[in-house]
TILO-523218 format. One record per residue (C-alpha): x negated, y, z. Coordinates in steps of 0.02 Angstrom, whole numbers. Each point is the difference from the previous one (the first is absolute). Layout:
BEGIN
<rec X="X" Y="Y" Z="Z"/>
...
***
This chain:
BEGIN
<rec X="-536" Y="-383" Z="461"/>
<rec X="-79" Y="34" Z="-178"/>
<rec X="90" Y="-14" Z="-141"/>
<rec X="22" Y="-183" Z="-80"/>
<rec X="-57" Y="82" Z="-151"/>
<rec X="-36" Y="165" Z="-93"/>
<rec X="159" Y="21" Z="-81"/>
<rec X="105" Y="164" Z="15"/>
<rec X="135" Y="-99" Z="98"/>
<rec X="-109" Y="-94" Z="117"/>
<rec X="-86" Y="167" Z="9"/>
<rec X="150" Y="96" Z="49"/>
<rec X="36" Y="-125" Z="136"/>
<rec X="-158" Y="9" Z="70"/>
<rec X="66" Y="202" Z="61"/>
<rec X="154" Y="-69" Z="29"/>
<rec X="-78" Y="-112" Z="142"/>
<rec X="-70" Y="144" Z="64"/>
<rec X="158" Y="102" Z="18"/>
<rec X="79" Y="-130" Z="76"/>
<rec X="-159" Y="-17" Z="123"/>
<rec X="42" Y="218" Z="45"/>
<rec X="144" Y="-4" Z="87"/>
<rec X="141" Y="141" Z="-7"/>
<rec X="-53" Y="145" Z="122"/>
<rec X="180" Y="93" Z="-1"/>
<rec X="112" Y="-17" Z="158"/>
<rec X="121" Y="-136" Z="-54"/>
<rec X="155" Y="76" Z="-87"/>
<rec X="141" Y="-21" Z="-103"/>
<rec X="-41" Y="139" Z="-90"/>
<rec X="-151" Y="-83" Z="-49"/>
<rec X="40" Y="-29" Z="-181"/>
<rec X="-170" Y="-29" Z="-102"/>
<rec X="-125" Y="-145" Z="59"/>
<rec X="-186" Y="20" Z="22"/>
<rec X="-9" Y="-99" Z="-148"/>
<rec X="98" Y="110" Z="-132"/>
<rec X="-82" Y="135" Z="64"/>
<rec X="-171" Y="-56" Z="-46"/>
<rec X="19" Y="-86" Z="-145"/>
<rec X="94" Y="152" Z="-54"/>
<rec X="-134" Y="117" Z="25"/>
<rec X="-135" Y="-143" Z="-64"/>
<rec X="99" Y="-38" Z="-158"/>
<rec X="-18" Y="192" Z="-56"/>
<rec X="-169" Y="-11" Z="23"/>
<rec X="-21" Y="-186" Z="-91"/>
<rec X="93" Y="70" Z="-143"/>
<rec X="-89" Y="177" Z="-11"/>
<rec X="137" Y="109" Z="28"/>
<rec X="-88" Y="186" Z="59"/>
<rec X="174" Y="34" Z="95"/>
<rec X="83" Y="-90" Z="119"/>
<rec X="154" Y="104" Z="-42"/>
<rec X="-10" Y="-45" Z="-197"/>
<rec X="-35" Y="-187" Z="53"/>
<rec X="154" Y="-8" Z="78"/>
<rec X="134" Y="82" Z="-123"/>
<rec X="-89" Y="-125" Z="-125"/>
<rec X="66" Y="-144" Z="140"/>
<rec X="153" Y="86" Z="-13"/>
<rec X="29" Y="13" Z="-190"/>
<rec X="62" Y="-162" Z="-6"/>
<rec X="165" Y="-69" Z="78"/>
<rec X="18" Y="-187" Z="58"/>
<rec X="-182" Y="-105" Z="3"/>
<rec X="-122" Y="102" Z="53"/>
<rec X="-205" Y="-10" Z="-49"/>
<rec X="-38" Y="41" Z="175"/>
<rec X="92" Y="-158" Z="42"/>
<rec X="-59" Y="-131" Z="-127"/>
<rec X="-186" Y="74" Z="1"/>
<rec X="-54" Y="47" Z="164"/>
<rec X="150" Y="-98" Z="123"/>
<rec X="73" Y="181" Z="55"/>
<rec X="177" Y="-80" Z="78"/>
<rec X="41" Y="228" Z="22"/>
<rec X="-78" Y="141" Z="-84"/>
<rec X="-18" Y="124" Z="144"/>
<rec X="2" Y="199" Z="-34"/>
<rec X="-178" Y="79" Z="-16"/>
<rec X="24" Y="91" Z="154"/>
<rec X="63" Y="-167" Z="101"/>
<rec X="-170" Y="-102" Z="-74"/>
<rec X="-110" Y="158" Z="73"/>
<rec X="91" Y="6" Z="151"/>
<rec X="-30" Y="-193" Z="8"/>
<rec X="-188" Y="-18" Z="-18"/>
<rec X="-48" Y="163" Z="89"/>
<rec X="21" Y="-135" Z="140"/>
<rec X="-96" Y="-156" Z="-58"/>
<rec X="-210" Y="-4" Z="17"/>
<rec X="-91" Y="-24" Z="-163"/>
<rec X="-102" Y="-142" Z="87"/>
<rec X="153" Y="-107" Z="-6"/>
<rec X="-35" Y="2" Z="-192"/>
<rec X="-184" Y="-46" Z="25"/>
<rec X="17" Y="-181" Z="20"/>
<rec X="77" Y="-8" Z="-184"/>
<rec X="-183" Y="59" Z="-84"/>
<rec X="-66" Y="-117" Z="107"/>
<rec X="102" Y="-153" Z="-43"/>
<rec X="-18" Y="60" Z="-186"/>
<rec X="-196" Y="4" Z="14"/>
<rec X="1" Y="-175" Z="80"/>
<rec X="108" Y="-52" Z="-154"/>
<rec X="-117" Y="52" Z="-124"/>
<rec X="-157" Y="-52" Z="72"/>
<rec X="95" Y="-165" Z="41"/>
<rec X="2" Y="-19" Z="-178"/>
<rec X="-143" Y="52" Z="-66"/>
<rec X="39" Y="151" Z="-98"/>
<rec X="-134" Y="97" Z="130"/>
<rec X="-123" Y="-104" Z="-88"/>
<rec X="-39" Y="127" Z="-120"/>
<rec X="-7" Y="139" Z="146"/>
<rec X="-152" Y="-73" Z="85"/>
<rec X="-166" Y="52" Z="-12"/>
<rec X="-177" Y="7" Z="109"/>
<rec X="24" Y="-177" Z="48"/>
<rec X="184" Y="-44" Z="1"/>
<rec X="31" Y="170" Z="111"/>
<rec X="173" Y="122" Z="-55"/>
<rec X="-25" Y="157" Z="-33"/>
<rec X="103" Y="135" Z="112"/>
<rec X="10" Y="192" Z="-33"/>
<rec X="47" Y="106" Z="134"/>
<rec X="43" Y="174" Z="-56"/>
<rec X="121" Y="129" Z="63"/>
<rec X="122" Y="98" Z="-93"/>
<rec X="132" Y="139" Z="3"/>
<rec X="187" Y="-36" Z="-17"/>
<rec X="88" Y="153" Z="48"/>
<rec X="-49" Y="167" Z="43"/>
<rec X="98" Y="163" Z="12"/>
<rec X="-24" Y="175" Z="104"/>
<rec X="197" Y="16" Z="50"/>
<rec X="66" Y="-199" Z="33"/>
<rec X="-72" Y="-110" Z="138"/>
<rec X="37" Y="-131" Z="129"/>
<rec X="-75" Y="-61" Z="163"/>
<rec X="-107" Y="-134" Z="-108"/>
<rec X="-78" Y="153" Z="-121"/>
<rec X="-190" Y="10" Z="29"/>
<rec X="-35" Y="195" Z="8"/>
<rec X="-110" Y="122" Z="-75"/>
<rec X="-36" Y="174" Z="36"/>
<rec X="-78" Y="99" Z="-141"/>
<rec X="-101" Y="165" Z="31"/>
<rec X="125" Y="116" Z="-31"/>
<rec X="86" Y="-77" Z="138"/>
<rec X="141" Y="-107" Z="-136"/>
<rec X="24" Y="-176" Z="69"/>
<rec X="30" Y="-147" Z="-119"/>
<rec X="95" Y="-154" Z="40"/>
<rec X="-41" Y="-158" Z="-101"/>
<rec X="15" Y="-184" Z="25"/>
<rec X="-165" Y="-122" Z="-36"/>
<rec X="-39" Y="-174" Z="14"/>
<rec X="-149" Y="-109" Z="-42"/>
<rec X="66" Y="-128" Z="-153"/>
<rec X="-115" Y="-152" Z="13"/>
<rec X="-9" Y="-127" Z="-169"/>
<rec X="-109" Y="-130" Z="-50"/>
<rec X="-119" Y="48" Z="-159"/>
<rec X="-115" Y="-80" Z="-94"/>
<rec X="-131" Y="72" Z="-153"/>
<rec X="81" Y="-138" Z="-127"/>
<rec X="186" Y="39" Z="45"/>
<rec X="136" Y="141" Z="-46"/>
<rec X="128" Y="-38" Z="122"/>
<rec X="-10" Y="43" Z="196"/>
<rec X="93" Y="-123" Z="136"/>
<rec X="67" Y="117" Z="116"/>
<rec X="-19" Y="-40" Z="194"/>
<rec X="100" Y="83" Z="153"/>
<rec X="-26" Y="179" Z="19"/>
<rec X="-66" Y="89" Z="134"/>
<rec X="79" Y="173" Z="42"/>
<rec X="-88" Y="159" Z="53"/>
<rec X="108" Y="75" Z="141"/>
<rec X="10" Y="96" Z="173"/>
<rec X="-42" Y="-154" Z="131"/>
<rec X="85" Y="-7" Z="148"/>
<rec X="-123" Y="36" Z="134"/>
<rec X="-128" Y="97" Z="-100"/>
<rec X="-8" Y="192" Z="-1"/>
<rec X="-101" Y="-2" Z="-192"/>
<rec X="28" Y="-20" Z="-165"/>
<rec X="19" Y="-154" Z="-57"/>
<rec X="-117" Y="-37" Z="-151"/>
<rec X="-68" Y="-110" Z="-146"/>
<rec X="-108" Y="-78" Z="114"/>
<rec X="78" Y="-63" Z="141"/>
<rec X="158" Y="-47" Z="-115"/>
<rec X="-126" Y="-126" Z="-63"/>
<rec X="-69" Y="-46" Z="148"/>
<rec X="175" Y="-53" Z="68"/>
<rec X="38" Y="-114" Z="-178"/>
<rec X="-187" Y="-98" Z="28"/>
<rec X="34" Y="-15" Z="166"/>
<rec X="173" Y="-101" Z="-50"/>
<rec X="-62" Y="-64" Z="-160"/>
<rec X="-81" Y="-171" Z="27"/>
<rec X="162" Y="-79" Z="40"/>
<rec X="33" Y="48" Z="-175"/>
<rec X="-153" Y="-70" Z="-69"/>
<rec X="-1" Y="-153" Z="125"/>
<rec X="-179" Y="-103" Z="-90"/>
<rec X="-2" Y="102" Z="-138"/>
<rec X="-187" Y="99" Z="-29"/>
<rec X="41" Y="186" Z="-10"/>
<rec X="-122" Y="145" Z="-82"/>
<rec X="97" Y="172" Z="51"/>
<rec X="-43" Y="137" Z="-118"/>
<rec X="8" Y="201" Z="47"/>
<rec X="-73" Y="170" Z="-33"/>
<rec X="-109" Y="93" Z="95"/>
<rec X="103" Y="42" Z="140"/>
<rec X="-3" Y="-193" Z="56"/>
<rec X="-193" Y="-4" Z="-16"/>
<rec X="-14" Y="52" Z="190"/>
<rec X="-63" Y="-112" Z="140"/>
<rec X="174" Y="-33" Z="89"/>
<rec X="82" Y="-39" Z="-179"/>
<rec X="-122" Y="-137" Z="-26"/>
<rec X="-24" Y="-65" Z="168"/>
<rec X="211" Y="-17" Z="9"/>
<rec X="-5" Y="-82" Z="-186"/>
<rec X="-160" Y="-138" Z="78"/>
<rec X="97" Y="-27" Z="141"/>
<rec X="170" Y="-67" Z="-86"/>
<rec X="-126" Y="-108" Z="-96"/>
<rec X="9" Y="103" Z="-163"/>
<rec X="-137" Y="55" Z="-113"/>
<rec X="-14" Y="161" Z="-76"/>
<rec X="-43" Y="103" Z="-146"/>
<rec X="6" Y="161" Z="42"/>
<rec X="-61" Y="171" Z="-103"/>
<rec X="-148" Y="111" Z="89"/>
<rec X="-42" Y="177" Z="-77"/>
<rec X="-154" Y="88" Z="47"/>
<rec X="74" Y="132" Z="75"/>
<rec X="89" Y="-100" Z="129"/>
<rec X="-139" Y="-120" Z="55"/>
<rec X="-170" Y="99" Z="-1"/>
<rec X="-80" Y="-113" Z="106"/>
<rec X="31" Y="-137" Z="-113"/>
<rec X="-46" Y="77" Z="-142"/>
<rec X="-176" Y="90" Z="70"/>
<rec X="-26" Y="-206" Z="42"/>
<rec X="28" Y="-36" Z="-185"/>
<rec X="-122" Y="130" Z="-68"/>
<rec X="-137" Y="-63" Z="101"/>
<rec X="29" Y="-186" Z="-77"/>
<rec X="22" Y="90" Z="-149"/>
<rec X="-157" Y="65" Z="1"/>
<rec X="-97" Y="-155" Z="75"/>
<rec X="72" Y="-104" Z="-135"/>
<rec X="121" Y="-92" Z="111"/>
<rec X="148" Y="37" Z="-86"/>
<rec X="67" Y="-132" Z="-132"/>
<rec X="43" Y="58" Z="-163"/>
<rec X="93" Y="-131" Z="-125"/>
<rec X="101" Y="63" Z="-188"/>
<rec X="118" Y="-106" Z="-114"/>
<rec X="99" Y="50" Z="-145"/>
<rec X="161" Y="-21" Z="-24"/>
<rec X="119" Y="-2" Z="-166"/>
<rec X="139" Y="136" Z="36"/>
<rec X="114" Y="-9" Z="-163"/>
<rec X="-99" Y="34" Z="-132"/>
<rec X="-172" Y="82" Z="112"/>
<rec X="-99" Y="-53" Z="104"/>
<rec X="-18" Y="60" Z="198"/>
<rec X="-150" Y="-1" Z="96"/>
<rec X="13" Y="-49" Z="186"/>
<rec X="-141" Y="39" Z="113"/>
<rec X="14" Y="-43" Z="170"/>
<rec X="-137" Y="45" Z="150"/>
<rec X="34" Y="-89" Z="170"/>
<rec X="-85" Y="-32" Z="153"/>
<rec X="48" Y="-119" Z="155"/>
<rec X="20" Y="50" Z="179"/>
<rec X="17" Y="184" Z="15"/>
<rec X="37" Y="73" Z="164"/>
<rec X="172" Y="78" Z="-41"/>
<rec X="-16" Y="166" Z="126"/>
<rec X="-130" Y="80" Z="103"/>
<rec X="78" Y="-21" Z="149"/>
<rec X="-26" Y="-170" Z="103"/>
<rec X="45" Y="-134" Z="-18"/>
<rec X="11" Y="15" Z="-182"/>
<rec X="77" Y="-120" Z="-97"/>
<rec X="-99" Y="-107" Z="-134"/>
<rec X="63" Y="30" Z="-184"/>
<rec X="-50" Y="-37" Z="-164"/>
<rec X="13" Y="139" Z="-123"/>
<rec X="5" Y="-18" Z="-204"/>
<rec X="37" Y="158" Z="-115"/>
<rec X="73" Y="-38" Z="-178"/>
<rec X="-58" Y="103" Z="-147"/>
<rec X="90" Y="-40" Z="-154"/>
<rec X="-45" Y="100" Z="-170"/>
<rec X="28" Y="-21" Z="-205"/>
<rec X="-160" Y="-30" Z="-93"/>
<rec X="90" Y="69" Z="-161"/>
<rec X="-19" Y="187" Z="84"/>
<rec X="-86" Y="-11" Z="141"/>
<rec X="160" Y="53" Z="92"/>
<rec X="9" Y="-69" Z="215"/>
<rec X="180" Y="-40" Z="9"/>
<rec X="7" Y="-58" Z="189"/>
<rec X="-109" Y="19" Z="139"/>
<rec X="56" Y="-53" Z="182"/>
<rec X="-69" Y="-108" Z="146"/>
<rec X="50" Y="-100" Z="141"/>
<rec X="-24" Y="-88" Z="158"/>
<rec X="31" Y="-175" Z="28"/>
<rec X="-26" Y="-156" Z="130"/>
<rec X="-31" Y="-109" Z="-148"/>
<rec X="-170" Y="-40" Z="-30"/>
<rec X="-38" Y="73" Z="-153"/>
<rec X="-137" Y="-90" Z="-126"/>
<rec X="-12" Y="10" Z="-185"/>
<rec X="104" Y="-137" Z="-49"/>
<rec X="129" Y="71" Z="118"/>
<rec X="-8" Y="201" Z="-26"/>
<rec X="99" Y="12" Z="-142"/>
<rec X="146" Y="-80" Z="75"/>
<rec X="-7" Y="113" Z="137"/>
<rec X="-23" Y="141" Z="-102"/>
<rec X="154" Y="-61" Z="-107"/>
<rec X="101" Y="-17" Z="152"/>
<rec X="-22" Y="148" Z="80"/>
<rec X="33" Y="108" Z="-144"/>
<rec X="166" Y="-79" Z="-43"/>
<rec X="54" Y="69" Z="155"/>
<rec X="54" Y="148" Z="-98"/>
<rec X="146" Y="-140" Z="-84"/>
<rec X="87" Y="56" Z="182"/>
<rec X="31" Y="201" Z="-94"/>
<rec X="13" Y="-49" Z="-182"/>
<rec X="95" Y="-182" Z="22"/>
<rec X="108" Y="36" Z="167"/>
<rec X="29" Y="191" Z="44"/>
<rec X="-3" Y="57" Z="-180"/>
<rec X="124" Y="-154" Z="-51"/>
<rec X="107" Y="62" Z="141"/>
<rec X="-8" Y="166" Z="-1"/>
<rec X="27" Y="4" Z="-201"/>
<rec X="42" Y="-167" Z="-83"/>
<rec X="180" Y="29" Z="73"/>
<rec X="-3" Y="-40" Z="193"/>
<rec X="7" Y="172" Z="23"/>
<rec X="-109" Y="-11" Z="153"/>
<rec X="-3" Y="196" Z="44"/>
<rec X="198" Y="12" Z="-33"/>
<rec X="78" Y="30" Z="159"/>
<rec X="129" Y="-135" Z="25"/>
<rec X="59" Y="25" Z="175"/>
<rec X="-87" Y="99" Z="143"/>
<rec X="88" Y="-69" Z="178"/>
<rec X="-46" Y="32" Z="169"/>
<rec X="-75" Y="-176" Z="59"/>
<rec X="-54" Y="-125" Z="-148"/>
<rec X="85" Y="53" Z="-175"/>
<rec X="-138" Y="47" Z="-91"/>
<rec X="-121" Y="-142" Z="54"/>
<rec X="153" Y="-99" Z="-25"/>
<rec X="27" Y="38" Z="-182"/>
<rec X="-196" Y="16" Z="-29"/>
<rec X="-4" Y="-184" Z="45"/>
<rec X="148" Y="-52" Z="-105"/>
<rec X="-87" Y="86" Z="-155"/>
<rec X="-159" Y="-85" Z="55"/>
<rec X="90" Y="-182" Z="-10"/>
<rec X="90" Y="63" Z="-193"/>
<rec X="-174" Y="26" Z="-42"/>
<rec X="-77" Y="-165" Z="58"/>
<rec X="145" Y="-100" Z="-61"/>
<rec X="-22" Y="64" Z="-170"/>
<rec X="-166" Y="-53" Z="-8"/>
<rec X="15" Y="-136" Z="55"/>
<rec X="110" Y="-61" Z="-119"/>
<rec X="-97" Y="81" Z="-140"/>
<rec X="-147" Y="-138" Z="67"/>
<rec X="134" Y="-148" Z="35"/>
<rec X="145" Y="14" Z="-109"/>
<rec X="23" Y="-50" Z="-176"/>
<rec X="144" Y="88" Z="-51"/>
<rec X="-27" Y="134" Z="87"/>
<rec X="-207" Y="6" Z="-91"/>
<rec X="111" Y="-28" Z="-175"/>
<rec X="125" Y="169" Z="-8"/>
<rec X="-143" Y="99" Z="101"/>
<rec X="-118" Y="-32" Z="-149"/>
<rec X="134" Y="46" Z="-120"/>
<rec X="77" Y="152" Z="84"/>
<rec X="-176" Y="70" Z="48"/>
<rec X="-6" Y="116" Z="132"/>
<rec X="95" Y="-41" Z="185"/>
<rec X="85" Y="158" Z="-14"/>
<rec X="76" Y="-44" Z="-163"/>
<rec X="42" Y="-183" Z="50"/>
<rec X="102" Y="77" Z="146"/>
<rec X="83" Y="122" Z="-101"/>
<rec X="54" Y="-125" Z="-99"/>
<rec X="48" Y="-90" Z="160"/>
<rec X="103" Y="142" Z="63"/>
<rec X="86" Y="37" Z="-161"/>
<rec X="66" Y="-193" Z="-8"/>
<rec X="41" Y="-5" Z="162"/>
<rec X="126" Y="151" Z="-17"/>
<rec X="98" Y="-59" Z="-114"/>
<rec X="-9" Y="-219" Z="9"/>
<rec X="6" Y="-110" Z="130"/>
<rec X="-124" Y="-141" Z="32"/>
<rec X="12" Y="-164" Z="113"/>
<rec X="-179" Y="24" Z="42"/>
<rec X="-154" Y="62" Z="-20"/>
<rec X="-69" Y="-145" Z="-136"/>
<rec X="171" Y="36" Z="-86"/>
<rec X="-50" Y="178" Z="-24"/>
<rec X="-179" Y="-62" Z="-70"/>
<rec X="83" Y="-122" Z="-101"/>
<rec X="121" Y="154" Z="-71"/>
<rec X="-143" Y="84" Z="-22"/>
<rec X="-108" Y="-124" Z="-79"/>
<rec X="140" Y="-51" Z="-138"/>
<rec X="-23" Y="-182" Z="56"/>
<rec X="174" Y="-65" Z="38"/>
<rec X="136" Y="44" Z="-124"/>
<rec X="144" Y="103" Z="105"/>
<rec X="157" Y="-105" Z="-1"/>
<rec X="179" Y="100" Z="5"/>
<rec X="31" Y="-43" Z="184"/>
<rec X="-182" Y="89" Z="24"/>
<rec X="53" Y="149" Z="-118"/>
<rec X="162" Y="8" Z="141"/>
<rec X="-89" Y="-8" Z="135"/>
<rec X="-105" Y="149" Z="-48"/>
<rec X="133" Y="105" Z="-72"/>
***
């Protein structure tokens, strides 16, 4: 069910509905002394909070004697060992965390803050793009994806393609569930980029349900099959197309080209204090391969240069089912190229802006690391989704600055006070409500 509204506690028990929703896979014991539940909002709380170690995390839980953070904050009844919480959610599936992006998305676009997302009539913008998490030459498990170099060295890594909805006009990115690259049962190859994302299309109308979707990818999705599978989950796509890839295309453009038939349109634009120059060429149904049948695209190539020097600062083109005229081409141009907000906005925020996406957590031998990917993946979303929802929380982010400062902060408080909540530790932080001396005791 999605959350009644985008606060941080009607967030949190949004994932709390899903936990409840998993199950417990141990062998009923009395030994059993941790629930599901502490164990994942254990390991999700050190990633909400920014903490690069689970061990650190937890002797910071354990500074204190009597009310606990991990309580008051996050609903933690037990604060299991590091090793118990990896032991834990080696055995849960990462899906069972999927339905919490999807209730989150529903929330937001429920009320309205998509709004400003939309583009090329009313559709969402989607970049698929795969990245790295973990890699190493000596550690592995039975989920690693392997490579063998040529001087015979094989490297073990884990990757997994991090969808988000974009837009030219916006900053943030709205996370959506993950799809993992991993051995599949009952296929002898590696698995790859590719068919990771053509397993998330395939499941991602139900996410979607009426909603008008434009996916956006580089070059490796500008193949027949990638397109066909996005057309036949009732998607559009924008999709880039280099020369080098798509000759037939391309010798099909240079004969236009040279007949004339190719559309060429320019606008300036005011970049800070210059100017840009935006040229875009396009031309309608383009048969996409040489082989039949061929699928009919419409290709448009953005040049975009700065009169002052004479300097080209981006060329790249794309294919696309949207019909592309001039009142429309420079929308589609926009879109596409703000497919590179998937690197700079969402891998490079993760991997950098204190996620610490590459930072091996916990390896495992069944689900761990998608596990914990996923839970970093929801941290992620929730903050920004309070950064676009939340008032307090908008207030002490645009005085502290940075995330990774505000969450210092955060974990510095939270060592040494105690708060009833999370608005009481905005509040704190905020300097709007005067501490009375039962507060000062109750954080002593």
């Amino acid at each position: 069910m999605p959350p009644a509204s985008l606060s941080f506690d009607s967030l949190l028990d949004s994932l709390s509905s899903a936990i409840d929703e998993m199950g417990d896979p141990r062998q009923p014991s009395n030994a059993t002394s941790y629930s599901v539940r502490d164990a994942v909002l254990g390991a999700f709380s050190a990633f909400f909070m920014q903490s690069e170690s689970f061990l650190e995390y937890q002797r910071q839980l354990n500074s204190r004697s009597g009310r606990d953070n991990a309580q008051s904050l996050f609903g933690l009844a037990q604060i299991p060992s590091v090793e118990q919480i990896r032991n834990i959610l080696d055995q849960l599936a990462a899906r069972g965390l999927f339905s919490v992006f999807v209730s989150v998305y529903r929330t937001l676009q429920g009320q309205g803050y998509l709004e400003r997302f939309k583009q090329l009539d009313d559709n969402l913008l989607v970049a698929l793009d795969g990245t790295e998490y973990y890699s190493s030459q000596k550690v592995s498990c039975p989920c690693c994806s392997t490579r063998t170099h040529r001087n015979g060295q094989v490297s073990y890594s884990h990757k997994a393609l991090l969808p988000v909805i974009v837009a030219p006009s916006q900053a943030a990115v709205v996370s959506l569930p993950p799809a993992f690259i991993t051995p599949q049962d009952g296929h002898s190859k590696q698995d790859c980029e590719q068919a990771a994302a053509k397993r998330w299309i395939g499941s991602a109308p139900a996410i979607f349900e009426q909603q008008a979707v434009t996916l956006l990818g580089d070059d490796l999705f500008s193949r027949q099959p990638m397109c066909e599978a996005a057309l036949a989950e009732g998607f559009n796509f924008i999709f880039v197309c280099l020369p080098e890839s798509h000759p037939t295309l391309y010798d099909w453009i240079a004969f236009n080209a040279a007949n004339g038939n190719v559309q060429t349109i320019e606008q300036t634009q005011r970049q800070g204090r210059t100017h840009e120059v935006w040229q875009v060429r396009y031309l309608n149904d383009v048969r996409l391969r040489s082989k039949a049948p061929a699928l009919s695209v419409n290709w448009c190539e953005l040049t975009v240069s700065r009169p002052s020097d004479a300097k080209v600062l981006h060329v790249n083109s794309w294919v696309t089912n949207h019909p592309i005229t001039d009142s429309q081409a420079f929308a589609i141009a926009a879109a596409g190229r703000c497919r590179w907000k998937t690197e700079n906005e969402n891998h490079n925020e993760l991997k950098t802006k204190g996620y610490h996406l590459k930072h091996n957590f916990g390896h495992g031998q069944q689900h761990l690391s998608a596990f914990l990917l996923t839970l970093n993946l929801l941290a992620f979303l929730f903050h920004t989704v309070l950064h676009l929802a939340d008032e307090p929380y908008q207030r002490i982010r645009q005085q502290r600055g940075t995330r990774k400062g505000f969450f210092r902060d955060i974990l510095a408080l939270t060592k040494y006070l105690w708060f009833e909540s999370w608005a009481a530790l905005l509040d704190f932080m905020l300097d709007e409500k005067k501490k009375s001396a039962k507060q000062m005791r109750n954080t002593s």
